[in-house]
N, CA, C and O of each residue as an XYZ file, in Angstrom:
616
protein
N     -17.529    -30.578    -43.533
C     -17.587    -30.380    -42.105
C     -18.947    -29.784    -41.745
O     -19.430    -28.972    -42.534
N     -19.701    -30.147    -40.483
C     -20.947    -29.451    -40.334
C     -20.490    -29.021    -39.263
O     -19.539    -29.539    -38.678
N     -21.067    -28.096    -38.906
C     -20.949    -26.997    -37.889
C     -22.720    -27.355    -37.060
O     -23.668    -27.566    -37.817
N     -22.830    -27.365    -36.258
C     -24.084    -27.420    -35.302
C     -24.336    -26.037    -35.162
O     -23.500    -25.194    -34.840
N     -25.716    -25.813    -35.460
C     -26.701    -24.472    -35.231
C     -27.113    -24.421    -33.899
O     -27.785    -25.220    -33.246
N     -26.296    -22.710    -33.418
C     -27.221    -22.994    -31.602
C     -28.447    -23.066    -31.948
O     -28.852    -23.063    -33.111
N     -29.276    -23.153    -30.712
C     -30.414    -23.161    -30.614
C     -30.789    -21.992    -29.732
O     -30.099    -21.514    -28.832
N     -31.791    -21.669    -30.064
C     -32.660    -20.380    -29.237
C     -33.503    -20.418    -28.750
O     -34.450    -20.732    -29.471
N     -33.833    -20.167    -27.316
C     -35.480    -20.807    -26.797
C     -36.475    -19.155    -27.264
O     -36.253    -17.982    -27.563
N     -37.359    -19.886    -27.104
C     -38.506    -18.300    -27.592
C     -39.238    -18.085    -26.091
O     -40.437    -17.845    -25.942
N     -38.626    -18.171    -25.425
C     -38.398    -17.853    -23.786
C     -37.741    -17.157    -23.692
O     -36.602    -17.362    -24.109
N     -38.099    -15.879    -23.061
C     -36.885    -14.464    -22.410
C     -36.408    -15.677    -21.218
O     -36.919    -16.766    -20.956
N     -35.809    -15.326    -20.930
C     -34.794    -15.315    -19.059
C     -35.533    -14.404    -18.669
O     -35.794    -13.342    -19.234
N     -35.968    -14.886    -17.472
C     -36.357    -14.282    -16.453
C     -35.286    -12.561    -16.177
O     -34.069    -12.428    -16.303
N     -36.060    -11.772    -15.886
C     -34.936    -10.495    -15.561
C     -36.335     -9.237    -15.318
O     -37.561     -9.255    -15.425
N     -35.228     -8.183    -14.926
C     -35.656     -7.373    -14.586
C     -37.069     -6.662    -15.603
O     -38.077     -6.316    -14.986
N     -37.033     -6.530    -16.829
C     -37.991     -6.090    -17.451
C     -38.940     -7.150    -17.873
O     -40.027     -6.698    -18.233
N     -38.800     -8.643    -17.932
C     -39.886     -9.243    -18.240
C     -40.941     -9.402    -16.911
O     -42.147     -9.358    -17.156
N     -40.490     -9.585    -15.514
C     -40.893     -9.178    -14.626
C     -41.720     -7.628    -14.658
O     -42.946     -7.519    -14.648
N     -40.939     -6.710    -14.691
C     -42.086     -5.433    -14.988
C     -43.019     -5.417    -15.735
O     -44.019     -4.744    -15.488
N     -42.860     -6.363    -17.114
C     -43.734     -6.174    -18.258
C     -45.067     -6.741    -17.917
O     -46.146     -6.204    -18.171
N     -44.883     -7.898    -17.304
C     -45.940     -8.503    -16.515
C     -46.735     -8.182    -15.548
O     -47.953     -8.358    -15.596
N     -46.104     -7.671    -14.561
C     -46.606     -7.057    -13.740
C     -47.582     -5.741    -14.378
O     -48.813     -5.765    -14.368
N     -46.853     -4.745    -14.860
C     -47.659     -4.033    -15.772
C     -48.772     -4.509    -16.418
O     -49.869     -4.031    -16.130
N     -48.678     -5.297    -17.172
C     -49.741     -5.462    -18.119
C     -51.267     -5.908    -17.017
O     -52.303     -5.282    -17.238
N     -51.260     -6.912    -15.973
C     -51.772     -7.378    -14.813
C     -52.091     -6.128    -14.620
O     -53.061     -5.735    -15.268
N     -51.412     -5.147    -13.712
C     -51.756     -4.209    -13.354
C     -52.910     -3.034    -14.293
O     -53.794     -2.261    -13.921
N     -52.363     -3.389    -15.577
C     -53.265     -2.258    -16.426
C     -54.756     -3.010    -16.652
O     -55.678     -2.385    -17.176
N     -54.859     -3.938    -16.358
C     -56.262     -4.733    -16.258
C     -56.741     -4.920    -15.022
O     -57.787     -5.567    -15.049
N     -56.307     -4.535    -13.688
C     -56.928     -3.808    -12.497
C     -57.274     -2.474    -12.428
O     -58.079     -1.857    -11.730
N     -56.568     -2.183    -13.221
C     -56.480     -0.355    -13.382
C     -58.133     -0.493    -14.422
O     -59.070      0.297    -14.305
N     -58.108     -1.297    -15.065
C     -59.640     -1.110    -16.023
C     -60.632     -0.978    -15.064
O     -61.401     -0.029    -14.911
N     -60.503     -2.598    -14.067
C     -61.378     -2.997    -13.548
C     -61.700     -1.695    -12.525
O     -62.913     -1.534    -12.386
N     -61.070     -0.967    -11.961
C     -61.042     -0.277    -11.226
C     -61.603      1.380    -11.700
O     -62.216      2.331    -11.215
N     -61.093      1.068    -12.663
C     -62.015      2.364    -13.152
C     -63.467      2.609    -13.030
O     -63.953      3.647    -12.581
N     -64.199      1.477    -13.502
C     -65.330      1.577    -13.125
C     -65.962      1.422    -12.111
O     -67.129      1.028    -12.095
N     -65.275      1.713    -11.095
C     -66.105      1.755     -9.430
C     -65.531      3.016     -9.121
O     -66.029      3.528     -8.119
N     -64.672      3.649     -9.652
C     -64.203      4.885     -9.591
C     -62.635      5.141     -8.203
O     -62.126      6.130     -7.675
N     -62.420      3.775     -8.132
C     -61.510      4.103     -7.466
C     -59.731      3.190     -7.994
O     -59.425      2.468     -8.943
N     -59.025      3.690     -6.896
C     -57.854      3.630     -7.567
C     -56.834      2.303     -7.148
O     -57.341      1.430     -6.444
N     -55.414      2.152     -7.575
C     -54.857      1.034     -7.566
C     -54.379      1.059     -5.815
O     -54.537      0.035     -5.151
N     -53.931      2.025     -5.332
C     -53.861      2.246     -3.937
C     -54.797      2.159     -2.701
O     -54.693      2.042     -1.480
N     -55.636      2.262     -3.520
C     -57.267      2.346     -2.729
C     -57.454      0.509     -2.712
O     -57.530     -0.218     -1.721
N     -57.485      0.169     -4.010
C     -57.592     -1.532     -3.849
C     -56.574     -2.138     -2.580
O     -56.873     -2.640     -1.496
N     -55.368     -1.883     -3.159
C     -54.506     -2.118     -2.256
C     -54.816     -2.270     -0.732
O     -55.020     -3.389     -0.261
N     -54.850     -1.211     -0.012
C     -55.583     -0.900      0.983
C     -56.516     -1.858      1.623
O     -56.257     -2.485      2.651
N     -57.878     -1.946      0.789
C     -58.813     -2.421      0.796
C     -58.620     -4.406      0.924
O     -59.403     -5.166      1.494
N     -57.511     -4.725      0.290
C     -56.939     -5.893      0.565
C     -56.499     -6.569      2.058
O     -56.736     -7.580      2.720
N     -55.676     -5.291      2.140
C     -55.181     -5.305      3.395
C     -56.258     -5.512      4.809
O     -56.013     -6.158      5.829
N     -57.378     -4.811      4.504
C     -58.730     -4.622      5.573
C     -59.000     -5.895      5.752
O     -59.190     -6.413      6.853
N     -59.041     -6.697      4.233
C     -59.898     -7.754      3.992
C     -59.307     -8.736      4.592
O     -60.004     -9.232      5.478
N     -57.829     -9.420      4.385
C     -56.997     -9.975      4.784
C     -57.373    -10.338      6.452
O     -57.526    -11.446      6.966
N     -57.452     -9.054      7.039
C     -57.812     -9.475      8.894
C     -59.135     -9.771      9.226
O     -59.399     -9.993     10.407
N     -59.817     -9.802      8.564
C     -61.290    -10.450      8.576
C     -61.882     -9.501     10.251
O     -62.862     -9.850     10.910
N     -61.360     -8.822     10.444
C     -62.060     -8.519     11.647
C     -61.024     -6.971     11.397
O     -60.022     -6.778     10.710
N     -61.998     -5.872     12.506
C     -60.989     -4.881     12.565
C     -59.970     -4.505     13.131
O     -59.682     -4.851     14.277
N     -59.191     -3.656     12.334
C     -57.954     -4.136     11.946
C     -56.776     -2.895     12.544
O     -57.542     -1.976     12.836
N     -55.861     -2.579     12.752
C     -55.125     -0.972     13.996
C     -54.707     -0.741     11.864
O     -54.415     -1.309     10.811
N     -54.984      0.419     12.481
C     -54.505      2.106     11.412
C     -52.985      2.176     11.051
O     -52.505      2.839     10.132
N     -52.378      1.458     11.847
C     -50.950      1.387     11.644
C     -50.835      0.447     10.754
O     -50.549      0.464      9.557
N     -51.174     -0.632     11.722
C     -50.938     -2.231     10.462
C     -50.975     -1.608      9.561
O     -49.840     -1.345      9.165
N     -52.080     -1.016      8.719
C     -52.513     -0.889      7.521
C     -51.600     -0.496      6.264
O     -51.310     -0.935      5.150
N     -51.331      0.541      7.063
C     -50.492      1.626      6.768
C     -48.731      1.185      6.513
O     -47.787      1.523      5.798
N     -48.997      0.373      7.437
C     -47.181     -0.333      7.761
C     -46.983     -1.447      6.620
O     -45.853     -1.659      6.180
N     -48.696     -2.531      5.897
C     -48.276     -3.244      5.054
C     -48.930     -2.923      3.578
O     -48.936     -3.696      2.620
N     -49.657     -1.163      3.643
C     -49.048     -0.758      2.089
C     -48.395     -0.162      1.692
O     -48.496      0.076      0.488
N     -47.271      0.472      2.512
C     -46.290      1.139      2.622
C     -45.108      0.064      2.388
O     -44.090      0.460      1.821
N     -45.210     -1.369      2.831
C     -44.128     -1.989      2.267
C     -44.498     -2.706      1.339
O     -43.696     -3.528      0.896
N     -45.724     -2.611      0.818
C     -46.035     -3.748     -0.770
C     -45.746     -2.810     -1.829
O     -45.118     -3.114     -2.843
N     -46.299     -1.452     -1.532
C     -46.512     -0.493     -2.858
C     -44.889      0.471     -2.955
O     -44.477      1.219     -3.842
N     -44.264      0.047     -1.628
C     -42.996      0.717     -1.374
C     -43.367      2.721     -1.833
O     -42.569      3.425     -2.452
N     -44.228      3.014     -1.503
C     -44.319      4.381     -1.045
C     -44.209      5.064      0.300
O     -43.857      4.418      1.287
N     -44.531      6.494      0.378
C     -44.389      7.213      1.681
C     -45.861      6.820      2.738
O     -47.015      6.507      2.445
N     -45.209      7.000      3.948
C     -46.400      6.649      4.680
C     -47.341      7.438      4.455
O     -48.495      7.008      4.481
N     -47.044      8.920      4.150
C     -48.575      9.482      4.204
C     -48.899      9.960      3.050
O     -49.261     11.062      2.639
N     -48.659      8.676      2.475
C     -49.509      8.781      0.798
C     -50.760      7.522      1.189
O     -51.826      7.351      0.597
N     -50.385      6.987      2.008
C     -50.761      5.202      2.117
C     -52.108      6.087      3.638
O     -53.204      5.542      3.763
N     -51.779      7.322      4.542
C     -52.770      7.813      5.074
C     -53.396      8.247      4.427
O     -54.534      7.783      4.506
N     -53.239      9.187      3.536
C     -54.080      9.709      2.570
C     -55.468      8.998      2.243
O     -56.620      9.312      2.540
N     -54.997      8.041      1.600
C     -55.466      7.002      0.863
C     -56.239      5.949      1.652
O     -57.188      5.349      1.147
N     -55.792      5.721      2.976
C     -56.743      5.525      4.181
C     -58.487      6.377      4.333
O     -59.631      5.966      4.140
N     -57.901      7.724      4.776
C     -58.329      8.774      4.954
C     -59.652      9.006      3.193
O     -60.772      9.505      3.302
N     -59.135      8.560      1.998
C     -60.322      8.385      0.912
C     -60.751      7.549      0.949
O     -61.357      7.389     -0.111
N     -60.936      6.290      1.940
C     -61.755      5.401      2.259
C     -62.907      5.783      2.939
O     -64.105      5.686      2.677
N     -62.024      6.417      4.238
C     -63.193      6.270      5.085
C     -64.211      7.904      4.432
O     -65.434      8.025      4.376
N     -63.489      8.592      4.165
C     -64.326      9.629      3.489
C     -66.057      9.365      2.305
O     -67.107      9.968      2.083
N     -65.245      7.866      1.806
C     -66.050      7.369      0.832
C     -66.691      6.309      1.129
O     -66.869      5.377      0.345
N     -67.176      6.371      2.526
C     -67.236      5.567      3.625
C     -67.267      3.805      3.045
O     -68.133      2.930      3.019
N     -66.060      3.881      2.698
C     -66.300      2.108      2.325
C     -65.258      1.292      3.666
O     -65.400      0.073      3.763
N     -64.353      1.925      4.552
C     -64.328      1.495      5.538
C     -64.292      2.658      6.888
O     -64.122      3.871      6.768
N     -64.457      2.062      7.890
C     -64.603      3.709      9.377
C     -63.739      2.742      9.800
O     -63.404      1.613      9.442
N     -63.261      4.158     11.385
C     -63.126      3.930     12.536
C     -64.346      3.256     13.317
O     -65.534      3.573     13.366
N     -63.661      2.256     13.884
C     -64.318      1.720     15.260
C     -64.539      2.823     15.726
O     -63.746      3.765     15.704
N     -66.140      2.825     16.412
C     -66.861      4.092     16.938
C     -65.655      4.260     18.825
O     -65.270      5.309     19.341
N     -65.414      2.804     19.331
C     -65.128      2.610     20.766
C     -63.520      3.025     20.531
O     -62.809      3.411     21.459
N     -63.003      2.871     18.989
C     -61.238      2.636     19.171
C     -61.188      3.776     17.451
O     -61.529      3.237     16.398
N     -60.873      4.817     17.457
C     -60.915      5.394     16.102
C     -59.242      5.373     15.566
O     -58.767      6.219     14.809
N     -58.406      4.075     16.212
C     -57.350      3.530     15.697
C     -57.396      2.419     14.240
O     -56.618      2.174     13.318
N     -58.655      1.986     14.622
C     -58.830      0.458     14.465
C     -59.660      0.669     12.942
O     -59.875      1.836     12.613
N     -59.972     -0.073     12.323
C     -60.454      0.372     10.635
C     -61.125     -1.076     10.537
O     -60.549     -2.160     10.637
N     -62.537     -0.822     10.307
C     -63.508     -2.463      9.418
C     -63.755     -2.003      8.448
O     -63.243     -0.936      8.106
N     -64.566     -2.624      7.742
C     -65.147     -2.701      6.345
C     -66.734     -1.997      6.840
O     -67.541     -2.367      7.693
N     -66.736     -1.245      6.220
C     -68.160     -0.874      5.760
C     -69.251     -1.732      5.012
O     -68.562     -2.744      4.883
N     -70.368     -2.039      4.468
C     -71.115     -2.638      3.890
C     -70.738     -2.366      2.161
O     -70.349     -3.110      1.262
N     -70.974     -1.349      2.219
C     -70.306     -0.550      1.043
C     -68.941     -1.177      0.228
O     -68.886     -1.727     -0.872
N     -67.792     -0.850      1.277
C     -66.889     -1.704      1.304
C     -66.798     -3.009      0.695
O     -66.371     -3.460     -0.368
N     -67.376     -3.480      1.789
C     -66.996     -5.112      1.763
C     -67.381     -5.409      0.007
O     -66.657     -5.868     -0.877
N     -68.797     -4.944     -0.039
C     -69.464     -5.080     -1.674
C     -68.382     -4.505     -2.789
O     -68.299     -5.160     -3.828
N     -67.733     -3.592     -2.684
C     -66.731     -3.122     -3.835
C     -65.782     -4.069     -3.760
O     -65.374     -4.631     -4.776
N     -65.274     -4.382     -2.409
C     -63.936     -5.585     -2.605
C     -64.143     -7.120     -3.278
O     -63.366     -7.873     -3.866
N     -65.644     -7.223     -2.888
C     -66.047     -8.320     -3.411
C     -66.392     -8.011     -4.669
O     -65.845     -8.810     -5.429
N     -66.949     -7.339     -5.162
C     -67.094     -7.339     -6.638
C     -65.947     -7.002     -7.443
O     -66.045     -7.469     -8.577
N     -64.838     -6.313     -7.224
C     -63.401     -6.111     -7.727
C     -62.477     -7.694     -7.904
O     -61.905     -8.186     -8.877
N     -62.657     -8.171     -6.481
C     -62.100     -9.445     -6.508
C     -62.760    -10.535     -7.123
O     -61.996    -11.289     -7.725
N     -64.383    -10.943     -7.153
C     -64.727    -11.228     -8.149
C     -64.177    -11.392     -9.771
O     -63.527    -12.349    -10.193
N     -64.545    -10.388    -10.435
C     -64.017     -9.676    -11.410
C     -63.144    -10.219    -12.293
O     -63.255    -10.803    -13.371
N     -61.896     -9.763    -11.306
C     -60.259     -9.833    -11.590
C     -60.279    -11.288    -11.575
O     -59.607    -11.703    -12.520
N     -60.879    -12.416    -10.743
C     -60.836    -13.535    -10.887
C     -60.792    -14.009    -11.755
O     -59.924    -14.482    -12.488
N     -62.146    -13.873    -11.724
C     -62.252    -14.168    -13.394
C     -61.425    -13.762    -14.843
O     -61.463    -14.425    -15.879
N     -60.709    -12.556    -14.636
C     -59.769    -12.445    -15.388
C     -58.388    -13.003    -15.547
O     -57.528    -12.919    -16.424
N     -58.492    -13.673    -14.249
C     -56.840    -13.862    -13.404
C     -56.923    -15.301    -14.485
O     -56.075    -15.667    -15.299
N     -57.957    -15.790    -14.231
C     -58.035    -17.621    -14.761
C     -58.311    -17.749    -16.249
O     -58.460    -18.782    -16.901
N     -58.346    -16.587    -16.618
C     -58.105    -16.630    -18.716
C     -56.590    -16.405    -18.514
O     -55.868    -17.120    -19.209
N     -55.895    -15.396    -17.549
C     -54.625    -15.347    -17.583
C     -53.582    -16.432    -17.564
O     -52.657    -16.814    -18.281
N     -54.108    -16.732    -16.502
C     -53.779    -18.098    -16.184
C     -54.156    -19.701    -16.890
O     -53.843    -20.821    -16.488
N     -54.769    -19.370    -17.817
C     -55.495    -20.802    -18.015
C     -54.626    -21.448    -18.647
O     -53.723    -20.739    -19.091
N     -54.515    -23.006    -18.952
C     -53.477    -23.609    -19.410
C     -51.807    -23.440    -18.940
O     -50.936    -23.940    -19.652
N     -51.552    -22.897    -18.025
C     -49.852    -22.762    -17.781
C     -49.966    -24.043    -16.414
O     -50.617    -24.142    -15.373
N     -49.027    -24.802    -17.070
C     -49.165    -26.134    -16.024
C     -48.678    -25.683    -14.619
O     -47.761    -24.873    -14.482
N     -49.245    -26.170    -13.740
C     -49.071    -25.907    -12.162
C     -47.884    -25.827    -11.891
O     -47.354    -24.739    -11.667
N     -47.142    -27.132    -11.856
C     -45.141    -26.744    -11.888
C     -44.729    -25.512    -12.272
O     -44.157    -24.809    -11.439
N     -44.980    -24.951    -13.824
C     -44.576    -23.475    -14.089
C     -45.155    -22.709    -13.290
O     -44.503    -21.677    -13.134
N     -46.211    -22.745    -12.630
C     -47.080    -21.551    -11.957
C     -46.285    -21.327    -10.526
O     -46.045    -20.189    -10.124
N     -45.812    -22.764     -9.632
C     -45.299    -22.427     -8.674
C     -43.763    -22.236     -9.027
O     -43.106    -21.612     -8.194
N     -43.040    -22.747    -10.288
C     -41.748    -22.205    -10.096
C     -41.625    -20.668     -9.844
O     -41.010    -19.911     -9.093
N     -42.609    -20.596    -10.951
C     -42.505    -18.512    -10.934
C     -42.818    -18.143    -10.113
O     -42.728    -16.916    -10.115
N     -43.424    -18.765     -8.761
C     -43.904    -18.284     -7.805
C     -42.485    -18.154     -6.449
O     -42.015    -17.271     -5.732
N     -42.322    -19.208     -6.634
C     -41.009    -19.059     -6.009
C     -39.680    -18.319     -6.503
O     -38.905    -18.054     -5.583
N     -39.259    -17.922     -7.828
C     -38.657    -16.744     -8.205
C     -38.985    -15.693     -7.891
O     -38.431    -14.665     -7.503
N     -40.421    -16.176     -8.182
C     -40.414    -14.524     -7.935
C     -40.659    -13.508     -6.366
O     -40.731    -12.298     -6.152
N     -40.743    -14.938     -5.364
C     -40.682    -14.558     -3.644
C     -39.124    -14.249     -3.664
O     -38.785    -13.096     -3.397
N     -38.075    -15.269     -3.985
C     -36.979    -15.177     -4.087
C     -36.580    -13.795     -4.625
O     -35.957    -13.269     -3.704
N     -36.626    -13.084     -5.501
C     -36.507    -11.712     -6.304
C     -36.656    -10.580     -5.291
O     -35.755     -9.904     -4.793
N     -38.603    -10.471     -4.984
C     -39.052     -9.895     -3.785
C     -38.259     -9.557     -2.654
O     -37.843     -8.467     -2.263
N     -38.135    -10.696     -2.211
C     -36.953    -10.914     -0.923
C     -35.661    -10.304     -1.439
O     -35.258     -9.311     -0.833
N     -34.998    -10.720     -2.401
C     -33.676     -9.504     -2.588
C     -33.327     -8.258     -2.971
O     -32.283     -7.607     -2.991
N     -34.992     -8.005     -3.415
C     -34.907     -6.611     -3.524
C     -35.068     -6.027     -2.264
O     -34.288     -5.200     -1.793
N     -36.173     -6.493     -1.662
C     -36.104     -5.706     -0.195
C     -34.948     -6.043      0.254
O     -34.478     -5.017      0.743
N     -34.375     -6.708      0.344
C     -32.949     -6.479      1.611
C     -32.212     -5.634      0.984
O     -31.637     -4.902      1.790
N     -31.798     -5.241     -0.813
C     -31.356     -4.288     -1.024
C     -31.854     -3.196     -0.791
O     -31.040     -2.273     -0.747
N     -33.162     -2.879     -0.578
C     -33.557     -1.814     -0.668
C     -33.650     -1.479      1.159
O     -33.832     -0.332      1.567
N     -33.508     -2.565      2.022
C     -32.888     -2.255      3.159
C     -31.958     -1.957      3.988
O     -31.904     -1.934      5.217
N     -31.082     -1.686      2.992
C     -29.597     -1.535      2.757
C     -29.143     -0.015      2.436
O     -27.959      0.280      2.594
N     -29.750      0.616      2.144
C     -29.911      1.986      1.554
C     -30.314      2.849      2.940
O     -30.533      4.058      2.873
């Protein structure tokens, strides 16, 4: 009599810690990149956000969408505003001191960070066929999305 051998893929399932592990590891290679301009993963963050509106941008927005990416307190995400403009890589509008642009300064650190990481992103990335790239992309909006509604639920 033969008995059939399962089979085992050398693929985790998708779940809660292979998701973190990833993310982590990504993250600890911004955290490099970032070291050497001397600033931090919150500060990038931020600085995304500026970049994103291509023009300047209200103090709230800001505040309102790294407070829901990084899921911290709002006035960790002022703070962290507030070591921008200190380090003048973005100000207040001189006419509206609501409103937040990019500094020269600025703009040059975001661009050279994003640079950078690019280039790191596409060794990360290199070879994983496009289909896999957007399935995981869509799990992982899908995921996103149910964590926040759980976590809107609370």
């Amino acid at each position: 009599m033969t008995t059939a051998t399962p089979t085992t893929s050398t693929s985790p399932t998708t779940n809660g810690r292979v998701i973190a592990l990833a993310h982590y590891a990504g993250r600890a290679v911004l955290e490099r990149v970032l070291a050497r301009t001397g600033n931090t993963f919150n500060q990038s963050v931020t600085l995304r956000v500026v970049a994103a509106e291509g023009a300047p941008v209200a103090r709230d927005k800001v505040t309102a969408e790294v407070t829901g990416s990084l899921k911290i307190e709002e006035s960790a995400v002022r703070t962290t505003i507030d070591e921008l403009v200190a380090a003048k890589l973005v100000e207040e509008l001189p006419s509206d001191a609501s409103r937040l642009r990019f500094t020269p300064a600025g703009r040059e650190l975001y661009d050279r960070v994003t640079a950078e990481t690019g280039e790191i992103s596409a060794r990360i990335y290199a070879d994983i066929p496009t289909e896999d790239l957007a399935t995981a992309g869509r799990v992982l909006t899908l995921v996103t999305e149910r964590a926040n509604a759980e976590l809107a639920r609370t």
